[in-house]
PyMOL commands that place a pseudoatom at each C-alpha (Angstrom):
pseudoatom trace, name=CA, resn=UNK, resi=1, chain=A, elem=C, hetatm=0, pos=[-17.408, -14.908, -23.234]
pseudoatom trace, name=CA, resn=UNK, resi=2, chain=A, elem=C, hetatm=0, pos=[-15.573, -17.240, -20.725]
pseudoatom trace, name=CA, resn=UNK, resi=3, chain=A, elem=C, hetatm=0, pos=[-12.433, -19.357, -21.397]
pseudoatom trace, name=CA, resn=UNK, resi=4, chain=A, elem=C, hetatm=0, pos=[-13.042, -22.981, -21.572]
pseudoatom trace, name=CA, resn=UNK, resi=5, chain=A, elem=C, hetatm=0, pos=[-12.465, -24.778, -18.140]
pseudoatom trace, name=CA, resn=UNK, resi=6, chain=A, elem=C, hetatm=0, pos=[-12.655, -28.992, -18.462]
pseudoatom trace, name=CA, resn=UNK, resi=7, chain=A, elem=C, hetatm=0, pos=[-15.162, -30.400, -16.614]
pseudoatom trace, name=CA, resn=UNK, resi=8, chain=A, elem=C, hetatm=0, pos=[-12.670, -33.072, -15.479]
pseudoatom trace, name=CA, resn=UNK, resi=9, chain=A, elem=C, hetatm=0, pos=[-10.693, -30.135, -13.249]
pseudoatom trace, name=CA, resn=UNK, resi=10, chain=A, elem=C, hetatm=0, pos=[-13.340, -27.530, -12.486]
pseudoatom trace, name=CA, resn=UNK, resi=11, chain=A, elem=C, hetatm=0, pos=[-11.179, -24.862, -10.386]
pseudoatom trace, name=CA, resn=UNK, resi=12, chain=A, elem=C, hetatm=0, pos=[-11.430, -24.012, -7.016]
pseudoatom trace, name=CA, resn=UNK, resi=13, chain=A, elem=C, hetatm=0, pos=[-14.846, -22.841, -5.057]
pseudoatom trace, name=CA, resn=UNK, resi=14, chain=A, elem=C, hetatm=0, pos=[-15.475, -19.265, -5.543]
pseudoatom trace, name=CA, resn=UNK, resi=15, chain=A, elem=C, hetatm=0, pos=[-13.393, -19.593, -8.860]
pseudoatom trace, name=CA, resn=UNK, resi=16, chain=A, elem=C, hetatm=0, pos=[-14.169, -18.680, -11.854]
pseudoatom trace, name=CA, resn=UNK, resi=17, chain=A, elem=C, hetatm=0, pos=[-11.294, -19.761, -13.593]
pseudoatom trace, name=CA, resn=UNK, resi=18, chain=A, elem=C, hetatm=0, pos=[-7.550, -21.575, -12.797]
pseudoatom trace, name=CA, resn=UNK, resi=19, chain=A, elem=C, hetatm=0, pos=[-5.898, -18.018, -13.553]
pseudoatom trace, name=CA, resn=UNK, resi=20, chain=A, elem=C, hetatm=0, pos=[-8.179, -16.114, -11.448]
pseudoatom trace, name=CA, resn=UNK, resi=21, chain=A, elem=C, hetatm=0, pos=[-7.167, -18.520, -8.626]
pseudoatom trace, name=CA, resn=UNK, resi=22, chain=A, elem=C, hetatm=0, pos=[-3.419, -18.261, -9.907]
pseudoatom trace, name=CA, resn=UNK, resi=23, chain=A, elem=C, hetatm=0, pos=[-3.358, -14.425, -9.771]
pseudoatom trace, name=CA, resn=UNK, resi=24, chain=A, elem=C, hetatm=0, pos=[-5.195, -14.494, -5.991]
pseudoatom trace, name=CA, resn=UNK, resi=25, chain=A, elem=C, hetatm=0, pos=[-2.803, -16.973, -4.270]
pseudoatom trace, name=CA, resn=UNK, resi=26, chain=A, elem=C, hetatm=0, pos=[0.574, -15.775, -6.087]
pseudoatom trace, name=CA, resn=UNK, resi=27, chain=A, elem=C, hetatm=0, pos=[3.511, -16.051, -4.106]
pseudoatom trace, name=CA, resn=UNK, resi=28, chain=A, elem=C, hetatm=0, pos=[4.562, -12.326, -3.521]
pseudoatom trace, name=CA, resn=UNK, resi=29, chain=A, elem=C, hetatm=0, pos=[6.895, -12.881, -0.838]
pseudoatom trace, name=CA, resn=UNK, resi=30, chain=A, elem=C, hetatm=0, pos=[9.234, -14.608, -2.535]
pseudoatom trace, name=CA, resn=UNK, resi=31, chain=A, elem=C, hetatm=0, pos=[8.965, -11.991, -5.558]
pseudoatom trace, name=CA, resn=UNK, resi=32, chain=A, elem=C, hetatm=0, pos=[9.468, -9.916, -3.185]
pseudoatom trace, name=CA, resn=UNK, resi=33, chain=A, elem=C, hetatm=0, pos=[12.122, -11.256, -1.377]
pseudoatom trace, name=CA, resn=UNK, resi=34, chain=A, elem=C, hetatm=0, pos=[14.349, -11.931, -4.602]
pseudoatom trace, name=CA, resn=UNK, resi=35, chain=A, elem=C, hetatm=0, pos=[13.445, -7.958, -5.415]
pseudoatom trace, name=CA, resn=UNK, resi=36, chain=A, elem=C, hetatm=0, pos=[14.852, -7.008, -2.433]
pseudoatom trace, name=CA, resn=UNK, resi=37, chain=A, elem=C, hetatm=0, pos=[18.239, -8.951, -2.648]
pseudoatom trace, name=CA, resn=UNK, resi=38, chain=A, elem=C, hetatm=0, pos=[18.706, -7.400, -5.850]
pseudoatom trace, name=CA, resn=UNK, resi=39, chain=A, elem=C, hetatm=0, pos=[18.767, -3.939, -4.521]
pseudoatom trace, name=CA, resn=UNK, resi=40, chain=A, elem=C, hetatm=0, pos=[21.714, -1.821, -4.785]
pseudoatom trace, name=CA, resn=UNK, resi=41, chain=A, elem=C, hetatm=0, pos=[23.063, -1.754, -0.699]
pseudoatom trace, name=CA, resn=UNK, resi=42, chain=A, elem=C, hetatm=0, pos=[21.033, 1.796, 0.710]
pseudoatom trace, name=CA, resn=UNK, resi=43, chain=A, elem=C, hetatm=0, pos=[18.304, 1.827, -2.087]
pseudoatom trace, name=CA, resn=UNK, resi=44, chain=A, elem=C, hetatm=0, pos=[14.678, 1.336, -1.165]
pseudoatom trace, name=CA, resn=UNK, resi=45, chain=A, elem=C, hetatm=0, pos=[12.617, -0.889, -3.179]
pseudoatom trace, name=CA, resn=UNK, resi=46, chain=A, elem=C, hetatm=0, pos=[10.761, 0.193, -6.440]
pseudoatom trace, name=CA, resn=UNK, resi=47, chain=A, elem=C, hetatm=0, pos=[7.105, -1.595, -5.235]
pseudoatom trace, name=CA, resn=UNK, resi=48, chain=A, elem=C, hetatm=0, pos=[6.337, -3.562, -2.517]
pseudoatom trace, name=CA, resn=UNK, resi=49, chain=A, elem=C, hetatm=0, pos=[3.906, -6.716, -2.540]
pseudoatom trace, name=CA, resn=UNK, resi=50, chain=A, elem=C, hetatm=0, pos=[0.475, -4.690, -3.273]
pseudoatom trace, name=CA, resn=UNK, resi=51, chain=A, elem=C, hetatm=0, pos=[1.942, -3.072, -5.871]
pseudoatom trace, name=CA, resn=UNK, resi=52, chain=A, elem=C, hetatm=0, pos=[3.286, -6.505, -7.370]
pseudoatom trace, name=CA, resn=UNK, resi=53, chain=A, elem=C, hetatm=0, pos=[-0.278, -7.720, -7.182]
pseudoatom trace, name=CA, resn=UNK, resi=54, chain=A, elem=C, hetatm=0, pos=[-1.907, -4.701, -8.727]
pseudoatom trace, name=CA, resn=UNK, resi=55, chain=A, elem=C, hetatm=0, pos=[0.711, -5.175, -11.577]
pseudoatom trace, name=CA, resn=UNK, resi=56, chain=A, elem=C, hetatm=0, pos=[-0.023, -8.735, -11.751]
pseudoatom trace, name=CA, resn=UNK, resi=57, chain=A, elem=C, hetatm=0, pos=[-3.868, -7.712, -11.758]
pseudoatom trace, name=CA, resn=UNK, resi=58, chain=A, elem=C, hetatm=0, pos=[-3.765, -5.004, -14.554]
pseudoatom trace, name=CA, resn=UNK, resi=59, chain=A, elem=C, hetatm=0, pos=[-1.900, -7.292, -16.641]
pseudoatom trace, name=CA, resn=UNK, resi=60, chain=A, elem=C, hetatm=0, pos=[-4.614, -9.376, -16.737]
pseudoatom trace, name=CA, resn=UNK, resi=61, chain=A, elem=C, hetatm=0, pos=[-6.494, -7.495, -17.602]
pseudoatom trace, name=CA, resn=UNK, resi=62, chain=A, elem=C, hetatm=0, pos=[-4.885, -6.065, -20.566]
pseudoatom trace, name=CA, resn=UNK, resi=63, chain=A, elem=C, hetatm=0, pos=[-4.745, -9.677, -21.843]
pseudoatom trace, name=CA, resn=UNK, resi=64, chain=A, elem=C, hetatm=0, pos=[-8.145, -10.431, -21.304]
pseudoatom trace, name=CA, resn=UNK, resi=65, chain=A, elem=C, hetatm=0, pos=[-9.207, -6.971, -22.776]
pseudoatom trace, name=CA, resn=UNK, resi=66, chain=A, elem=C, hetatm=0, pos=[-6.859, -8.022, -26.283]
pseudoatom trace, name=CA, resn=UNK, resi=67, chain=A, elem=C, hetatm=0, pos=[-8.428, -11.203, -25.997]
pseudoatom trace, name=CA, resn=UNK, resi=68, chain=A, elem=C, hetatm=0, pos=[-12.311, -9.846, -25.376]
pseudoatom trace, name=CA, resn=UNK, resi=69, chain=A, elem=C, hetatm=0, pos=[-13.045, -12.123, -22.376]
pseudoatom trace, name=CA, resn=UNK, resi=70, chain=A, elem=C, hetatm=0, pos=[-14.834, -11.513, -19.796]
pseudoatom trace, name=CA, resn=UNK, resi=71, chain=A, elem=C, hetatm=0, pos=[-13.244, -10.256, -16.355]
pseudoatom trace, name=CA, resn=UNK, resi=72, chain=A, elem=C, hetatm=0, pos=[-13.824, -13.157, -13.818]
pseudoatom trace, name=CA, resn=UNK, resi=73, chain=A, elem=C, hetatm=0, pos=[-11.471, -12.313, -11.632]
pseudoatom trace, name=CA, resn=UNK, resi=74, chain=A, elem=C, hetatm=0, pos=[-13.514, -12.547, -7.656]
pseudoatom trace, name=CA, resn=UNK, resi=75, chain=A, elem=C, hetatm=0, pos=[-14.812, -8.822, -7.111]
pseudoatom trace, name=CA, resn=UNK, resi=76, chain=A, elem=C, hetatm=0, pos=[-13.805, -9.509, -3.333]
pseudoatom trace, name=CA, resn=UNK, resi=77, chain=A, elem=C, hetatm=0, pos=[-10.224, -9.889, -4.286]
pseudoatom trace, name=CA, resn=UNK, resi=78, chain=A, elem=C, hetatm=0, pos=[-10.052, -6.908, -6.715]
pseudoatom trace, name=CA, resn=UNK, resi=79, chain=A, elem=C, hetatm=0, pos=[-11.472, -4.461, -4.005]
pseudoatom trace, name=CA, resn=UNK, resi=80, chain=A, elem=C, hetatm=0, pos=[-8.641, -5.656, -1.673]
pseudoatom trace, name=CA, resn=UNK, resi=81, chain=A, elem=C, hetatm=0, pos=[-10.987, -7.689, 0.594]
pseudoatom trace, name=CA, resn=UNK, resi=82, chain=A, elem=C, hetatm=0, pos=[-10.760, -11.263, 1.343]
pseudoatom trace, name=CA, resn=UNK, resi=83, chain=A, elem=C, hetatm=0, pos=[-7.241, -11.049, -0.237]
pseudoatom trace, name=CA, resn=UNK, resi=84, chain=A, elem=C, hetatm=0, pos=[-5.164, -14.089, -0.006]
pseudoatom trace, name=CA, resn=UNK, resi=85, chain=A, elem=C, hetatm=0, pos=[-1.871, -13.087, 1.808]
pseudoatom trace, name=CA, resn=UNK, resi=86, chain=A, elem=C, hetatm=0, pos=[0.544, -15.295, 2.748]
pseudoatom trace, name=CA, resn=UNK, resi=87, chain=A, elem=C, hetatm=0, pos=[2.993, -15.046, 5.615]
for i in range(1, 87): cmd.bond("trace and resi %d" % i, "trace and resi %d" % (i + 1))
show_as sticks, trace
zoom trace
């Protein structure tokens, strides 16, 4: 089973879903940015931008394992390849 998308905003090619494309262009540099400015001065940072998306990623699907959908999420973009990164 599939969420419900309406015909009148189908989501992007190679989409599945609006939250599939949500979770593959997230802005992780600002995240990341604001995570690093909250740093104590001489600490390191806890996770860096793959490990924000992998966290973004599993927490998807832990909601879409409560909620018994189906993972639609691009194969491509889970294996790392084709990732959207932004500069």
């Amino acid at each position: 089973m599939t969420l419900p998308t309406p015909q009148t905003c189908p989501p992007p090619a190679g989409y599945e879903t609006w939250l599939d494309y949500a979770v593959a262009t997230m802005d992780t540099r600002s995240a990341y940015h604001a995570h690093l400015f909250d740093l104590p001065a001489g600490n390191s940072p806890a996770c860096d931008r793959e490990a924000m998306r992998a966290a973004v990623l599993a927490e998807l699907d832990a909601l879409r394992l409560a909620a018994q959908v189906a993972d639609t999420f691009p194969a491509r973009l889970r294996a790392g390849t084709g990732e959207q990164r932004e500069s």
